[in-house]
C-alpha positions as CSV (number, residue, x, y, z in Angstrom):
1,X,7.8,-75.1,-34.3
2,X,8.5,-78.8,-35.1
3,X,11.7,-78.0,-36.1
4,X,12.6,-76.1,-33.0
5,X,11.3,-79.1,-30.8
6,X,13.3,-81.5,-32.7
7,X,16.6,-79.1,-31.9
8,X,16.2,-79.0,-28.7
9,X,15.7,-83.0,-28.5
10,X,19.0,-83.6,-30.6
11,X,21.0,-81.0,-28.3
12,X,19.5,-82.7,-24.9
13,X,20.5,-86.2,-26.5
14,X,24.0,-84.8,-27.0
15,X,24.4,-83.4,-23.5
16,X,23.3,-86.4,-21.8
17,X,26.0,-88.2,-24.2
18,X,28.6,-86.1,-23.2
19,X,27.8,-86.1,-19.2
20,X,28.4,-89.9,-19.8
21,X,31.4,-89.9,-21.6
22,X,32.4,-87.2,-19.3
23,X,31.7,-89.2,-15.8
24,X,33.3,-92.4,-17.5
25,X,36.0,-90.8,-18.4
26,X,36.7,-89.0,-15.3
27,X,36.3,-92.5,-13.6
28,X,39.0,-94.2,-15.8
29,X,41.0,-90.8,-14.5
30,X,40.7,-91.0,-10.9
31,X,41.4,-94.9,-11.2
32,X,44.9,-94.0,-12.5
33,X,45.8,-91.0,-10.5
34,X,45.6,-92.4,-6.9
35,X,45.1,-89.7,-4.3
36,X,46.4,-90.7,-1.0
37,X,44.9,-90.5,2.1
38,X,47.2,-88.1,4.5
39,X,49.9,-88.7,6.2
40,X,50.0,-91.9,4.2
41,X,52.6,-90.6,1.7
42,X,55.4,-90.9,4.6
43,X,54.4,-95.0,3.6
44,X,55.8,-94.0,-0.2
45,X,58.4,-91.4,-0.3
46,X,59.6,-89.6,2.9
47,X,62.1,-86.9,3.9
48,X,65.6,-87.8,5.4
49,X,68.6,-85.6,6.8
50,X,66.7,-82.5,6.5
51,X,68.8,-79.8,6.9
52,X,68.0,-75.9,6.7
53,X,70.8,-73.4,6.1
54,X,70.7,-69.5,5.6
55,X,67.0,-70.6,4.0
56,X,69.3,-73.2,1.4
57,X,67.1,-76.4,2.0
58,X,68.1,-80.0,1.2
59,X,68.3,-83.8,2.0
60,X,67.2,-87.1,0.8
61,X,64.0,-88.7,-0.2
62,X,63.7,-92.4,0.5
63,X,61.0,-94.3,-1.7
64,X,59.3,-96.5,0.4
65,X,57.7,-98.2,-2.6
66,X,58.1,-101.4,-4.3
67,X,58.2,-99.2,-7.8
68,X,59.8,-96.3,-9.1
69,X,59.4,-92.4,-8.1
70,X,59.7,-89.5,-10.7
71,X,58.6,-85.7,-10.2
72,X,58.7,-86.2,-6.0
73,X,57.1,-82.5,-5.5
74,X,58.4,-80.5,-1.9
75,X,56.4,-78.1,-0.3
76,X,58.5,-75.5,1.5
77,X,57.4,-72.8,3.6
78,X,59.3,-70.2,4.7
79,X,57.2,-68.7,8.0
80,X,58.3,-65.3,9.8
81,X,58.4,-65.3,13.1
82,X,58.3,-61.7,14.5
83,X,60.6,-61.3,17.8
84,X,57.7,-59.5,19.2
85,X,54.7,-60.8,18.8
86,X,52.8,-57.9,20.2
87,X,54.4,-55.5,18.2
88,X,55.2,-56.7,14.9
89,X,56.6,-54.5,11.7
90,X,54.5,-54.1,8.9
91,X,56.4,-56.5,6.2
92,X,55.0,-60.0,6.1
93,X,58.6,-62.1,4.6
94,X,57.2,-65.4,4.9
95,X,56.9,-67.5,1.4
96,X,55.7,-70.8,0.1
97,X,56.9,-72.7,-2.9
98,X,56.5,-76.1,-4.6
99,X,60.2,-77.9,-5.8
100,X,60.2,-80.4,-8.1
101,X,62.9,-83.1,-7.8
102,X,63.1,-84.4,-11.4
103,X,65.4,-87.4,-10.8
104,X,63.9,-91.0,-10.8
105,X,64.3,-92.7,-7.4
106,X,64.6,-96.3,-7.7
107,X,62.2,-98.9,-5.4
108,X,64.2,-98.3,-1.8
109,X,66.4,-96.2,-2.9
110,X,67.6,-92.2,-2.3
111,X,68.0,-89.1,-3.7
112,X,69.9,-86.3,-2.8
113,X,67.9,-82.6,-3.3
114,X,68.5,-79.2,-2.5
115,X,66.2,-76.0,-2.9
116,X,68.1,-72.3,-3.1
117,X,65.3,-69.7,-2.8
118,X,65.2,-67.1,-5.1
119,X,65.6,-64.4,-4.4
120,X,67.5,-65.3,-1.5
121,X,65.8,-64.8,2.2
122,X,66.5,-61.0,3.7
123,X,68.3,-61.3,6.9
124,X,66.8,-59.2,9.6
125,X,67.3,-58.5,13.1
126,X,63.8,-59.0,14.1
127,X,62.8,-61.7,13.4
128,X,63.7,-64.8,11.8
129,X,62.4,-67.8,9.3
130,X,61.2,-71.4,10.6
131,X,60.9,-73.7,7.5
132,X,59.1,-76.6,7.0
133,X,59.6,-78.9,4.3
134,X,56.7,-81.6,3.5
135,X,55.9,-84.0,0.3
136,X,52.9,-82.3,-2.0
137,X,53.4,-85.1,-5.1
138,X,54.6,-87.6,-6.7
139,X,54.0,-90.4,-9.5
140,X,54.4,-93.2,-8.4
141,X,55.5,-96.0,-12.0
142,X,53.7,-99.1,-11.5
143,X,54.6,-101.4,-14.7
């Protein structure tokens, strides 16, 4: 019975250990990876000369920042619209997808992009696609 007691002592001692290390660590975490309150990402990186063709998506990204941008992450949505509303088909086209742009943007300076989906979007007579393109990510490289 002692032996079982002093088990369950050791493993309780352990767990609180490990909560600790866990919080602390998840502290140090959250510390380096800033999450930004929204719409203030427009104040780092923004979206210029946006441009939608036949569902081909591109433009420039401006960083705002005083430091360097890598991985700037696009969300684009491709939403259906339905020509009429009050009787629309049965096949739901829309689509969402994250882009990464993997070039390095330098402290106030641009960067071309330019998203093809894949597979490309149908072309249909009724209905049609409105896109909107908005910033998900990015890491910012403070030195």
């Amino acid at each position: 019975m002692k032996n079982r007691q002093r088990v369950r002592e050791g493993g309780m001692a352990a767990l609180v250990v490990f909560a600790s290390l866990a919080v602390a660590l998840g502290s140090a975490l959250a510390a380096a990876d800033g999450v930004l309150e929204d719409g203030k990402s427009a104040q780092v990186v923004s979206i210029v000369n946006l441009k939608v063709e036949g569902g081909v998506v591109s433009g420039e990204l401006v960083n705002r920042s005083k430091w360097p941008l890598r991985e700037v992450q696009l969300f684009i949505r491709y939403i259906w619209q339905w020509k009429s509303e009050f009787k629309p088909g049965e096949d739901v086209q829309g689509r969402a997808v994250y882009h990464t742009v993997e070039r390095e943007i330098a402290p106030g300076g641009k960067v071309d992009f330019t998203y093809r989906p894949s597979p490309p979007l149908p072309s249909r007579a009724d209905g049609y696609f409105e896109t909107t393109v908005a910033i998900a990510g990015f890491s910012e490289v403070i030195e």
